[in-house]
N, C-alpha and C positions, 0 to 999 in steps of 0.2 A: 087448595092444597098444591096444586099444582105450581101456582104464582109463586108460592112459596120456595117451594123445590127448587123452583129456577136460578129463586134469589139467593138463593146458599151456595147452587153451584158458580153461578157468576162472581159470588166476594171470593169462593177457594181460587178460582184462576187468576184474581189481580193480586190476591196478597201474598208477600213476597216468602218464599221458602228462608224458613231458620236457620243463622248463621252465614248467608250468602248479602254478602253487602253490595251496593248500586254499581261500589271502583273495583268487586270482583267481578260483575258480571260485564264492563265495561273491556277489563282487562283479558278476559276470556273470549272477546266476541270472534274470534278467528274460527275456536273450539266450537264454541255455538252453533256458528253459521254454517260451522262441516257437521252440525248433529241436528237439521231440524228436526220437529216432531219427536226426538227424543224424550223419554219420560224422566221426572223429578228424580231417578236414581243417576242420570246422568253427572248429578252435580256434585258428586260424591267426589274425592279425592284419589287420582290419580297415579298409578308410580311410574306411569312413561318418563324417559328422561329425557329433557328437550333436545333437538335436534343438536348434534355437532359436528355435523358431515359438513352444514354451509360452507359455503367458500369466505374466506376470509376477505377483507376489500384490501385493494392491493395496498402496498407502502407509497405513499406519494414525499419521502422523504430524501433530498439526494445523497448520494453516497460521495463522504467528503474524505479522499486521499491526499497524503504530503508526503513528499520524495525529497532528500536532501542527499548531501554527495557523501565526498567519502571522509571517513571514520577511523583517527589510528589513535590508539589508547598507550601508547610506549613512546622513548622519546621524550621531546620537552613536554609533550604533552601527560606522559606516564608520569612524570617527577610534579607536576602542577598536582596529578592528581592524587600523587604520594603526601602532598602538602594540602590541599583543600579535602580530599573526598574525592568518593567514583561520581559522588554526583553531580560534582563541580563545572566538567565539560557542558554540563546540557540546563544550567540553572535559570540560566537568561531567555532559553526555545522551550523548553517542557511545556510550561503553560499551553502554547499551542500547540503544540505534537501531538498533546494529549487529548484534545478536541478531535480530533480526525477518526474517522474510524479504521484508515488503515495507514499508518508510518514506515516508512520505509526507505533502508538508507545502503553505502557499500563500506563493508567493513574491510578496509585494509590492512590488516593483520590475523595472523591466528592467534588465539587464546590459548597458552599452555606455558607448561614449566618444563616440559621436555622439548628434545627434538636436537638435530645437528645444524648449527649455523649454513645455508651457504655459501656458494664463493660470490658474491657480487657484495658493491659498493657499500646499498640499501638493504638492510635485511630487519623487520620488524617481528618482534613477540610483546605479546601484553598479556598480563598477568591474570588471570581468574576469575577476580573479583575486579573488575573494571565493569565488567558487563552487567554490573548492577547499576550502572549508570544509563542504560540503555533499556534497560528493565524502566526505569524511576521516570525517562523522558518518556515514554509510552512506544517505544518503538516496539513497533509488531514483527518484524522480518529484515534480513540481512542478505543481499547476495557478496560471497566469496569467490565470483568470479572474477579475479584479478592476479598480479604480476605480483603478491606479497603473500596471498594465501599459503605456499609452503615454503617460505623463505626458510623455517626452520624443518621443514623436510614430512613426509606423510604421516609421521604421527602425532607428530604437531598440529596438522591440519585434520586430523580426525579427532583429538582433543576438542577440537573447536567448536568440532558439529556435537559432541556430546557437552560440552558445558553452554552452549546455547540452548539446546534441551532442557538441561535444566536450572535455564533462564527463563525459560519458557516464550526463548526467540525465535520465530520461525529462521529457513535459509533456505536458498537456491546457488546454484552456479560450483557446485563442488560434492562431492562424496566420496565414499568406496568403490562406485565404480562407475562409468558411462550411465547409467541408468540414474543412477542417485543424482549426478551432478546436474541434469538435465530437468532434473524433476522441479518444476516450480513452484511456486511457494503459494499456497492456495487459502483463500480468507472470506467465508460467505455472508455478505452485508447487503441488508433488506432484500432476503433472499437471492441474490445476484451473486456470482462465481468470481472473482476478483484474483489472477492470477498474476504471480510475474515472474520470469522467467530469466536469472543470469547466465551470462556469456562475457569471452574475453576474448579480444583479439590481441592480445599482449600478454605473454606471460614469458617468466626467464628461461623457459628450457622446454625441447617438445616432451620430456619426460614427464612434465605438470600435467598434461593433458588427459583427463579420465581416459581410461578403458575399459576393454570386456568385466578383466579380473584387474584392474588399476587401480588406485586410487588416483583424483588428481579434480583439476577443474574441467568445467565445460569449455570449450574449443568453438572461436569462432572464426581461426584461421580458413576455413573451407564453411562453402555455403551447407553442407549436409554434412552431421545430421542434423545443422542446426537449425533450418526452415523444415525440416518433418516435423520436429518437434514444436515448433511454433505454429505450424497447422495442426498439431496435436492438441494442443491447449486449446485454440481457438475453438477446436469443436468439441472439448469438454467443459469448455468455462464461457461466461455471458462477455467476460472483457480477459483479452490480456497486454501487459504491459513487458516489453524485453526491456531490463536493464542492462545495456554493456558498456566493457572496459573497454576503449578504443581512440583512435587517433595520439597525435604527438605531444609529451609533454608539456606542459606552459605555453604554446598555442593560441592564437587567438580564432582561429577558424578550422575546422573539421578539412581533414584529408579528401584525398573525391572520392578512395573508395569508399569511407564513409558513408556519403550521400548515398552512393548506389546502393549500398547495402542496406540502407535503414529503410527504403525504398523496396528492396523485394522482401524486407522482413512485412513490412505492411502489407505489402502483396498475399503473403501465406497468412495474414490475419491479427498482425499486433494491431494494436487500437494504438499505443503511446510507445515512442523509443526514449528511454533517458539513457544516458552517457555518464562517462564519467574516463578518469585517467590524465587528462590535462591536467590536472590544480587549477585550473583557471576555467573562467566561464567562459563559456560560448554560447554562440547564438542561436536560434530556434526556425525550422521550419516546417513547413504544412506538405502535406502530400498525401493525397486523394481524404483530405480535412480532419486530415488526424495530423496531432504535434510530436516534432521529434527535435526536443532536447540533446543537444550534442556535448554540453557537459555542465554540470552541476555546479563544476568546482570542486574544493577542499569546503567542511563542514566542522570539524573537529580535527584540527590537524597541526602541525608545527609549519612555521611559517618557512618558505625555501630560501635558504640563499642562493639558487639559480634562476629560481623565479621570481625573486624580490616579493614586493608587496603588494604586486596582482592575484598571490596566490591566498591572501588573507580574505578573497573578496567574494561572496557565497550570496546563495538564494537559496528560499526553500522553494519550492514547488506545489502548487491547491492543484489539487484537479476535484472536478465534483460532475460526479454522473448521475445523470435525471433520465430516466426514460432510456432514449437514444441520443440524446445530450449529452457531448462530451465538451464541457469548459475545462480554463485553466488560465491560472495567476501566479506571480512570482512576488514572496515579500524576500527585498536584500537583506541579509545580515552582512558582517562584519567579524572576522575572527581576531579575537583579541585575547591575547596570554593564552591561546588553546583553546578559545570561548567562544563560539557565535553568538555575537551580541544582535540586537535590535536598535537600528539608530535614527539619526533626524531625518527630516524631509529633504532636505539638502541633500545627505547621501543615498537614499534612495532615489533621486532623480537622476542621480550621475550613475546608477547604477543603468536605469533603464534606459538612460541616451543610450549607455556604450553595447546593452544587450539589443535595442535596435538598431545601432550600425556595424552589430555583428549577425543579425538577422537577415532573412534571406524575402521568402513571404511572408511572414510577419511581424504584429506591430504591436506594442507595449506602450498599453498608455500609461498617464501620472498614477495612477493608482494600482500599476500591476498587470491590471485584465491583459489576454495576451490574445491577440484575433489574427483571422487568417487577412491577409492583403484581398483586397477588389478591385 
């Protein structure tokens, strides 16, 4: 009787409990293994819900920014796009703008229907509905730190900030007052702070200049407070980038205060200087292994007649950050009828001779990449 007994309880312990299949219990052996000697109520159905505190694994994806220069939507450029469309300027770059995760350009004009002309030469306005143009090319942000922003006077230039709004364009370099204008333009991609910061060292009148209770642009005439603020960003964002308006017209080479200054802005913590205010390119240098673009060029612009047809001649700007990797490449366009076009190999190579013998430490090879000298 006994042998018996035995043998009943030895088949209950191999055969398998009902309803529990081999790839549940296979799938469960974490749960198991934290429950021996548990009894057969164990296998009952659960309502824990699975953990969701883990740490996520990080993003190993780099974070790919494009920079182009400056942007006026009035002009022969306004009347092209009277006759094609807002989206006309940007039909031939979109495709790739729109690949980036953060685009980024300088808009030389305000947006509005109001405002009083000033007294200078050059004075630009563009119309409302242009900036659906910039909407459609995937541009994320604009700094208005420049010599054009209140050409038609401050409430022209507070039009601007609210119909980019709702464009749904970010902006830096300008506001209601010192605080607004300074404030940079902030965009968080694979979790990373991505800032950039406009400034101008050119503008038509010290009355442009934000204040307390001012409206106006940010002010890079004087080093403070525009390296606070650049040590400001730095310690709240993982990267940042200053855009500014600066050096001489049509220009082939940056000023020397220039250099100095793009120099202690890296000091208080820019990662990247881009430039802009020439029309024309200039060349690129390294310091302490970070790039500082001295000017973009014209991007969507009317071509000058003081600058001829240097001023038709543009790059965009790759940067792409991995890590603590900071790269960067330039594809040449070509402004045509108001357009930045994409063009042959031909003209892209004559584009990179003349940005390395306008280069300082570094060097552009045939396909763009742009490295520091050794």
């Amino acid at each position: 009787m006994e042998r018996v007994l035995s043998l009943v309880l030895a088949c209950c312990l191999i055969l398998p409990v009902p309803g529990v299949s081999a790839a549940t219990s296979i799938g469960k052996e974490t749960q198991v293994n934290a429950n021996k000697g548990a009894v057969a109520a164990s296998a009952k159905p659960t309502s824990e819900k699975p953990n969701t505190d883990k740490a996520k694994p990080k993003s190993t994806k780099p974070i790919e920014l494009i920079f182009v220069g400056d942007i006026l939507l009035d002009g022969f450029v306004g009347n092209q796009i009277a006759r094609y469309g807002n989206k006309f300027p940007f039909e031939k770059v979109a495709p790739i703008l729109k690949k980036a995760d953060m685009a980024f350009a300088n808009l030389e004009t305000p947006v509005s229907e109001r405002g009083t002309k000033a007294n200078k030469t050059f004075a630009f306005r563009s119309k409302p509905e242009t900036l659906e143009g910039l909407t459609y090319a995937g541009i994320d942000g604009v700094t208005l730190a420049n010599n054009h922003i209140l050409d038609y006077g401050p409430k022209a230039m507070l039009d601007t900030l609210t119909h980019l709004k709702r464009n749904g364009i970010g902006y830096t370099g300008a506001g209601r007052d010192i605080d607004e204008a300074f404030k940079p333009y902030v965009q968080t991609i694979e979790g990373k702070k991505i800032a950039v910061l406009g400034v101008s060292r050119v503008l038509s009148d010290t009355s442009w200049i934000a204040g307390k209770d001012h409206p106006g642009a940010a002010s890079a005439y004087t080093m403070e407070p525009m390296i606070s603020h650049i040590k400001q960003s730095a310690k709240n964002n993982d990267y940042t980038i200053v855009y500014i308006h600066w050096n001489q017209e049509f220009a082939d080479y940056p000023e020397d205060y220039a250099r100095a200054m793009a120099k202690k802005m890296i000091d208080a913590g820019a990662d990247i200087i881009i430039g802009s205010h020439s029309h024309t390119l200039m060349g690129i240098e390294y310091y302490k292994n970070k790039p500082i673009y001295y000017s973009l060029g014209n991007f969507v612009f009317n071509r000058s007649t003081r600058g001829g047809d240097k001023t038709l001649l543009s790059m965009m700007v790759h940067v792409e950050i991995k890590g603590s990797s900071i790269k960067s490449k330039v594809t040449p366009v070509k402004i045509i009828g108001g357009q930045p076009n994409l063009m042959n190999n031909n003209y892209n190579q004559n584009i990179i001779a003349m940005l390395n013998k306008f280069s300082y430490n570094a060097k552009i090879d045939s396909k763009g990449n742009v490295t520091q000298k050794k």
